[in-house]
C-alpha positions, 0 to 999 in steps of 0.5 A, spaced: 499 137 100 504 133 098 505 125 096 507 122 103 501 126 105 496 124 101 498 116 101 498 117 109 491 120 107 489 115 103 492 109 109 488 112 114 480 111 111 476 106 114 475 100 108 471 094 109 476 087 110 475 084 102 479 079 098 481 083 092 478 080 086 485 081 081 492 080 084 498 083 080 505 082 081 510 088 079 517 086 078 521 093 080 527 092 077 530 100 078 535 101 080 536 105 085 530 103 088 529 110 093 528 114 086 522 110 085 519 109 093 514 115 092 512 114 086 511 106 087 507 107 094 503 113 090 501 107 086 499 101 090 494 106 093 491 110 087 489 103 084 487 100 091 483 106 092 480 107 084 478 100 084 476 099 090 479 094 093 478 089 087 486 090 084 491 089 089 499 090 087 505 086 090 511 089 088 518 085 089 525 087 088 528 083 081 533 079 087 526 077 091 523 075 084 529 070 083 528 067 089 521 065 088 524 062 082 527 058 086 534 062 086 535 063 079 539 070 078 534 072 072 536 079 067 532 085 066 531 083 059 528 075 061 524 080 066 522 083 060 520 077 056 517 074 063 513 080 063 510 078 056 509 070 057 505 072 063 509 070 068 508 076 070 503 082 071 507 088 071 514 090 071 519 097 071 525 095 068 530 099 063 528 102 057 534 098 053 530 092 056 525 094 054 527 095 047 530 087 047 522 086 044 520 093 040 527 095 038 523 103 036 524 104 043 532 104 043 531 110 039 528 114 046 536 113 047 539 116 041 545 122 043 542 129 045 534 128 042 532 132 048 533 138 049 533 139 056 528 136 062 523 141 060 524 138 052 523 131 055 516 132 059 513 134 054 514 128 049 514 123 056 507 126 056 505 127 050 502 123 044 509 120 042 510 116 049 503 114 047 504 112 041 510 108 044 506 105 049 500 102 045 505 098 040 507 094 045 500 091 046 502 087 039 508 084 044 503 082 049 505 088 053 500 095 054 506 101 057 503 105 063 509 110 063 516 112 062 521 114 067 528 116 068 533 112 073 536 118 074 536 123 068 541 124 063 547 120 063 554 121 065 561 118 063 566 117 069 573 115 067 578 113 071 584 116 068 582 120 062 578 126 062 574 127 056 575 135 053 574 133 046 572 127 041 579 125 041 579 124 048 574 118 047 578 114 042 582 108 045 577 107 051 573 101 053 566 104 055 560 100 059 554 101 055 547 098 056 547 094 050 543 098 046 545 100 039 546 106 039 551 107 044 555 101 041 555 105 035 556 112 038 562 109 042 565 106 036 565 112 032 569 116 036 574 110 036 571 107 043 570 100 044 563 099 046 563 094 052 555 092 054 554 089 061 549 090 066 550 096 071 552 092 076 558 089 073 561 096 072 565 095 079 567 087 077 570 090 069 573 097 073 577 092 077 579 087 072 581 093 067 576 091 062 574 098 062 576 104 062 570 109 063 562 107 064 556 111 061 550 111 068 546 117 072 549 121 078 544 117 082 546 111 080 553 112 080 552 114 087 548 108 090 553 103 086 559 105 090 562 108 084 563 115 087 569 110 091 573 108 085 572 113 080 574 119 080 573 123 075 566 125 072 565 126 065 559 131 065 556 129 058 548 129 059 548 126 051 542 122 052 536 120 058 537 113 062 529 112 061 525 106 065 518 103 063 513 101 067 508 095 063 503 090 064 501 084 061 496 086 056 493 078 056 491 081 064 490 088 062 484 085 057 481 081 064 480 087 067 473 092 068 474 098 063 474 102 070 479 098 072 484 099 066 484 106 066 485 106 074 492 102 072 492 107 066 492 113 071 496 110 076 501 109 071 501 116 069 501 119 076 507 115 078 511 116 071 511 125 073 512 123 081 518 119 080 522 123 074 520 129 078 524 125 084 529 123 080 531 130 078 531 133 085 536 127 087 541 128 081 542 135 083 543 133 091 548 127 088 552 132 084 553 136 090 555 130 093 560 128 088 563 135 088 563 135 096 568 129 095 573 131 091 572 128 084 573 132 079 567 134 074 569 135 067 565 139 063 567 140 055 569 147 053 563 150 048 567 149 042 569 142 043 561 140 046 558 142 040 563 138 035 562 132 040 554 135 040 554 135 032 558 129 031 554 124 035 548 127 031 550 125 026 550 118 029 543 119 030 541 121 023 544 115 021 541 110 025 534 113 025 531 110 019 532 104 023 527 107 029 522 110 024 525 117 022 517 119 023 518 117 030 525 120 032 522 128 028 516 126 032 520 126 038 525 133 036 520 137 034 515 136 040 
């Protein structure tokens, strides 16, 4: 049975009217949205059916959240730090966000720690995605799981294809803001120029940028398969997502009712990266339908720029913890 199939299930079971004892309100600022419907919808009904009926979760939009501040425009990484103050419940935003509050996390982010898909899972699932979580208790936040928003991250350009480390210098690159492509970028005399993703087409324009990192998913449901043209198919690092809730909430719960979140949490992460996986493939295709030219370096050349942004990697993994960045190599 599939997923729609088994929520459509779970809709259709008789239950008793009842006010829900415990009401979380979950900010999803992930972009795009449709990458994480199945998933958020999973959600909702595991722990309305594994609690039955005590927690009830609202989720809002980041732009229907800032409404109910009153209209304030309010950044991932303010959402990040709402989450904390309890103003809050729950909230899926960016792990470069995420890393404002535990900067170890930005090392999920560092240029070909992961092997492949395959590589990623297992550590996703496994003891050090764990171990990454539970810090955050210490932050007033309890991780639920870790998402992609699309997967392995592309660079499109708009005049420049990058066949080799000397194509990158002289070009200004939208990065998340995270450290690391700052000091990826930098090395390969790039200029590293952080902005939320929704600027990209704004900085474009203005040609205060030459070039972005993002996610074929994302590319396409930004618009920006309109503007650039060229499609620079480095895969070097994961665009991650983290869905969390506050941990001052989480104590207020039943021990039933804290391992339903926990294993809701766990079943929407597998849900939406498999998703987020299937949607990258059809969005690639798409792009290739479109004419915009994919560009991908000649083996000699990836494995002088895959041996070069390694070395950036070692470099910045003391800051991170080099137990956690072997940890996570070695999975």
């Amino acid at each position: 049975m599939d997923t729609n199939s088994q929520a459509s299930s779970r809709t259709k079971r008789p239950v008793q009217p009842r006010t829900s004892l415990y009401n979380i309100r979950w900010v999803l600022a992930h972009d795009p949205p449709v990458v994480f419907e199945d998933a958020s919808r999973e959600f909702i009904e595991l722990v309305r059916e594994r609690t039955d009926g005590d927690v009830e979760v609202t989720m809002y939009t980041r732009d229907e959240y800032s409404e109910r501040r009153g209209g304030e425009d309010i950044s991932r990484t303010e959402l990040v730090r709402a989450l904390a103050a309890g103003e809050i419940e729950m909230a899926h935003t960016y792990v470069a966000a995420m890393g404002s509050i535990h900067e170890r996390l930005w090392a999920l982010e560092l240029p070909f720690l992961f092997r492949d898909y395959d590589h990623a899972e297992q550590v996703l699932q496994g003891s050090v995605a764990r171990q990454l979580m539970d810090e955050l208790v210490a932050k007033n936040i309890r991780g639920l799981t870790f998402a992609y928003s699309g997967g392995f991250r592309i660079v499109p350009s708009l005049e420049r294809e990058l066949r080799s480390l000397e194509d990158f210098a002289g070009l200004s690159v939208r990065t998340s803001g995270n450290p690391v492509p700052g000091a990826l970028y930098e090395s390969l005399g790039a200029r590293a120029i952080a902005a939320p993703l929704e600027d990209i087409s704004t900085l474009s324009a203005a040609g205060a940028i030459d070039a972005a990192e993002i996610t074929y998913v994302r590319f396409e449901s930004s618009g920006l398969n309109r503007l650039f043209k060229t499609v620079n198919q480095t895969s070097h690092s994961l665009f991650m997502t983290m869905m969390g809730v506050n941990e001052t909430f989480f104590r207020t719960l039943p021990d039933k009712h804290k391992q339903a979140l926990l294993d809701a949490g766990t079943e929407a992460g597998r849900i939406e990266r498999a998703k987020a996986l299937a949607e990258e493939t059809l969005t690639k295709q798409r792009c290739a339908e479109q004419g915009i030219d994919i560009i991908e370096m000649e083996p000699g050349q990836r494995e002088r720029f895959q041996a070069h942004a390694l070395s950036i990697a070692d470099r910045l993994a003391p800051r991170f913890g080099q137990d956690l960045v072997d940890g996570i190599r070695h999975s």
